[in-house]
C-alpha distance (Angstrom), angle and dihedral (degrees) to the residues before:
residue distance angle dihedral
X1 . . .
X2 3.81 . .
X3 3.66 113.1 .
X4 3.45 122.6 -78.5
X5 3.97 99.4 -117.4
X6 4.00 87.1 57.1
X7 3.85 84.2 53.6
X8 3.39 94.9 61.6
X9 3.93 99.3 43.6
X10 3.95 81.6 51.3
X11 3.84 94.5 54.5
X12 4.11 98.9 38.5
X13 3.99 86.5 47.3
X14 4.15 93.5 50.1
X15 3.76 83.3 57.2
X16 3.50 101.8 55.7
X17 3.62 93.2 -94.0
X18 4.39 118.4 142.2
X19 3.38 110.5 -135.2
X20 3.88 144.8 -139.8
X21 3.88 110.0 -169.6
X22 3.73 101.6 -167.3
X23 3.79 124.8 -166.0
X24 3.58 149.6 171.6
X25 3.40 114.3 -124.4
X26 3.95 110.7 -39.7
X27 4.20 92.9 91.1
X28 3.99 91.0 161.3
X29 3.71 85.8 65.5
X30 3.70 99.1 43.4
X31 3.79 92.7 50.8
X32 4.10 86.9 53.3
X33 3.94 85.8 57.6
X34 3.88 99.0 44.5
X35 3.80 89.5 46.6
X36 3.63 92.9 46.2
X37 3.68 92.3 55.5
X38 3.80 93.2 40.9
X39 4.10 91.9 52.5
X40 3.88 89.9 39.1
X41 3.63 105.9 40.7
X42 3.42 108.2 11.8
X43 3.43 99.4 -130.5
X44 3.79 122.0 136.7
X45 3.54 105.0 -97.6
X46 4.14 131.2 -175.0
X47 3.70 145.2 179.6
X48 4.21 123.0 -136.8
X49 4.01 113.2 179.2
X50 3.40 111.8 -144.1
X51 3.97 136.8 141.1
X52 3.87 106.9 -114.7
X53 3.86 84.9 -154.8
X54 4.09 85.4 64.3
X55 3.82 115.1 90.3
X56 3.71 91.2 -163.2
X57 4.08 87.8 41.3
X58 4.07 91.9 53.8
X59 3.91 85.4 51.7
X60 4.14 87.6 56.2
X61 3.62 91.2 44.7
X62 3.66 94.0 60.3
X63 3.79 99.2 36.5
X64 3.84 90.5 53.8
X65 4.04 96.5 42.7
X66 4.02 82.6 51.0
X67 3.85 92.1 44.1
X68 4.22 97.6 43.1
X69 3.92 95.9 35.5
X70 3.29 104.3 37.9
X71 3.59 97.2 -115.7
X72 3.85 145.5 -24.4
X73 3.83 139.4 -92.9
X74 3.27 112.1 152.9
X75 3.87 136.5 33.9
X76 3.80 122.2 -169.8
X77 4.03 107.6 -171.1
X78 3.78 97.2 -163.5
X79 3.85 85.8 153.5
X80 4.22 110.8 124.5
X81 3.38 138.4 156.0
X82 4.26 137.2 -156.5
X83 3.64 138.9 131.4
X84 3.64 119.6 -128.1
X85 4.17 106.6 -111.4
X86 3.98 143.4 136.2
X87 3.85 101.2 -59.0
X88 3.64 90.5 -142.4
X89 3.34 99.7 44.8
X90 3.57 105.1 103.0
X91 3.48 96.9 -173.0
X92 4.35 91.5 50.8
X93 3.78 85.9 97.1
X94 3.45 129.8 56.8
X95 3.81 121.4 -132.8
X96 3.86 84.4 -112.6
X97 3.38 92.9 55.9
X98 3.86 96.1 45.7
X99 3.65 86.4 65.1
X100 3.41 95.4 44.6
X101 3.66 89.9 68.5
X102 3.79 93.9 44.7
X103 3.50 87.6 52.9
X104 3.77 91.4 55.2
X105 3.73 107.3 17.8
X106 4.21 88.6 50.4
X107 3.66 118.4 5.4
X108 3.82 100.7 54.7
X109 3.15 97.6 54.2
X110 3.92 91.5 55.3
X111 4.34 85.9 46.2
X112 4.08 90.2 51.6
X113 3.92 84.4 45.7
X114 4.26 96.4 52.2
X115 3.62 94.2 47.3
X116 4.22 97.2 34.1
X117 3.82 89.1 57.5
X118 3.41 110.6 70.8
X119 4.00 84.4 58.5
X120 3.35 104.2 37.9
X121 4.37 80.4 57.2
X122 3.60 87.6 48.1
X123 3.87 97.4 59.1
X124 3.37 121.1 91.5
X125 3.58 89.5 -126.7
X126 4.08 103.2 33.5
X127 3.78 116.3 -126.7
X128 3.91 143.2 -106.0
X129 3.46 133.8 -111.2
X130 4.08 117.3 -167.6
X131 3.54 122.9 -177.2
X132 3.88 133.5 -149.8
X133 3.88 101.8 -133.7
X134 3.67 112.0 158.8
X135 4.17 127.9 -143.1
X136 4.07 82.7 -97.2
X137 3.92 86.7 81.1
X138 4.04 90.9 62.7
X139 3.29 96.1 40.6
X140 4.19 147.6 49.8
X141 3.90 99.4 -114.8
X142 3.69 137.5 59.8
X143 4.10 142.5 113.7
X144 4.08 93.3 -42.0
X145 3.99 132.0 -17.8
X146 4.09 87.6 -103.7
X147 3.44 89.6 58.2
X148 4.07 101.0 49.2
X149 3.83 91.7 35.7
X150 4.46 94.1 51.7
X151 3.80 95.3 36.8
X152 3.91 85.2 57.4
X153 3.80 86.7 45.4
X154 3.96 86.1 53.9
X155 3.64 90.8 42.6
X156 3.85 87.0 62.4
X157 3.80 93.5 43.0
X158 3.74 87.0 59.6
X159 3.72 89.1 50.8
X160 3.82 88.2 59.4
X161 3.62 105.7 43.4
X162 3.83 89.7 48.1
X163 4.14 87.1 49.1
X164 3.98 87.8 45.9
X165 3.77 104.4 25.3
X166 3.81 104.1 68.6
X167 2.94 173.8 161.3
X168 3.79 88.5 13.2
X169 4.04 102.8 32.5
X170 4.41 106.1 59.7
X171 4.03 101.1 -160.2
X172 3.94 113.4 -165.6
X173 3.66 131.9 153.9
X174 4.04 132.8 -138.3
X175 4.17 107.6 -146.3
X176 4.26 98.3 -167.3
X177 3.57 118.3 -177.1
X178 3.32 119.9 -139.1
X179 3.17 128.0 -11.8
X180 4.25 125.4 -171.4
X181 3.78 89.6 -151.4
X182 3.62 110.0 163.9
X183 3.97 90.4 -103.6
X184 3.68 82.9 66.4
X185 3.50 95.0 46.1
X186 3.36 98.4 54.6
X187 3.66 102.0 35.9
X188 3.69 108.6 35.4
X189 3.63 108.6 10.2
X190 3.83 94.8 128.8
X191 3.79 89.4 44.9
X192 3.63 89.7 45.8
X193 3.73 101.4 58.0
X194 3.44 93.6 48.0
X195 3.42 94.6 54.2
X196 3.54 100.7 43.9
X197 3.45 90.7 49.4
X198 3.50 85.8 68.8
X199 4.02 106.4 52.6
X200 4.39 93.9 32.6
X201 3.60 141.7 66.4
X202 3.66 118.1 -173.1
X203 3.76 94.1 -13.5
X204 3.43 132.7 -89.0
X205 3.86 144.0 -75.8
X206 3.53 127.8 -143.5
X207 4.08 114.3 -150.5
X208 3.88 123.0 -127.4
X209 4.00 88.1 -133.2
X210 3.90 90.6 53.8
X211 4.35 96.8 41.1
X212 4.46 81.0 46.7
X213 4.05 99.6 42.5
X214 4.10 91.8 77.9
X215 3.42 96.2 61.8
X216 3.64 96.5 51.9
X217 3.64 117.8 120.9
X218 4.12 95.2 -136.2
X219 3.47 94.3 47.2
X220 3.95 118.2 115.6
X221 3.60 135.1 149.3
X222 3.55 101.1 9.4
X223 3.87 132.2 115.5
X224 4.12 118.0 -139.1
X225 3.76 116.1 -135.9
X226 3.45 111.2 -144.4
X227 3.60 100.9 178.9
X228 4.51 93.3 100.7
X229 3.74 116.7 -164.3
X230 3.41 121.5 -60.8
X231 3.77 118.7 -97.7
């Protein structure tokens, strides 16, 4: 399974949607994604490295999606970070790494937010903001204790910007389960299985309502579960 973030370009650009695919460091695979949705879709599609963890970095990101695509609707912060470790270890992560994930999991999206605002409230028709929570926020498991405890954080966050943001910014967030992208695959798949195997059956369904309620137009303030009834 492709990664998640390519996903998304993939699905904004079939709908008519230009795109800016940003990313860290891997530029080889960013340029596959904007071409790909350039070729396929024939939308005008563009790449702008920055580190989403970088205040000053966030503020290039928009400035150069505004200044190459002519302006901007619609963010989609699907950027995250953990490390895979005993969840009840407290000592498994470092206290560097516990801010790392506050830094990622929380701050950015409150960074993207300050500088998206002023043109999302400049549009005739506002903006969106959707965020990539994950099921870890509602509940007391996941890849590491930083990483359940600051996507919850973020999860609030959201709460607040859509209660103080509008009328013309809509805030949501998207909470997916797991997902066996191939950065799983290859990182953690060992790790994976044996934690999944813990918290699943048969697998998991996701419903058409809950994939389709994001894009609604009336939606605000409310986090999709996409972890469906087990099967």
């Amino acid at each position: 399974m492709p990664g998640l973030g390519a996903v998304i370009c993939e699905k904004f650009a079939a709908q008519g949607a230009d795109v800016a695919v940003n990313y860290v460091n891997n530029k080889e695979r960013a340029n596959q994604v904007a071409e790909k949705c350039s070729r396929q879709f024939g939308v005008h599609a563009i790449t702008v490295q920055s580190d989403i963890g970088v205040t000053e970095d966030i503020a290039r990101l928009i400035a150069e999606t505004v200044k190459l695509l002519g302006g901007l609707d619609i963010i989609i912060n699907n950027a995250g970070w953990t490390r895979f470790s005993t969840f009840g270890d407290l000592h498994a992560l470092s206290h560097d790494e516990w801010n790392k994930c506050w830094t990622i999991n929380v701050m950015s999206q409150l960074s993207l937010m300050q500088y998206a605002a002023p043109i999302f409230n400049n549009n005739p028709d506002g903006g969106v903001f959707i965020i990539t929570s994950s099921i870890s926020a509602i509940t007391v498991y996941g890849s590491s204790m930083g990483y359940c405890v600051t996507k919850a954080a973020g999860l609030r966050l959201m709460k607040c910007l859509a209660s103080t943001q509008g009328p013309k910014i809509r805030v949501n967030a998207v909470l997916p389960g797991l997902l066996l992208t191939e950065w799983c695959l290859l990182s953690f798949w060992t790790t994976l299985i044996s934690s999944y195997a813990l918290y699943t059956q048969k697998g998991m369904q996701f419903p058409e309502a809950a994939r389709k309620v994001a894009t609604e137009r009336a939606v605000l303030k409310q986090e999709v579960r996409l972890s469906g009834p087990r099967i």
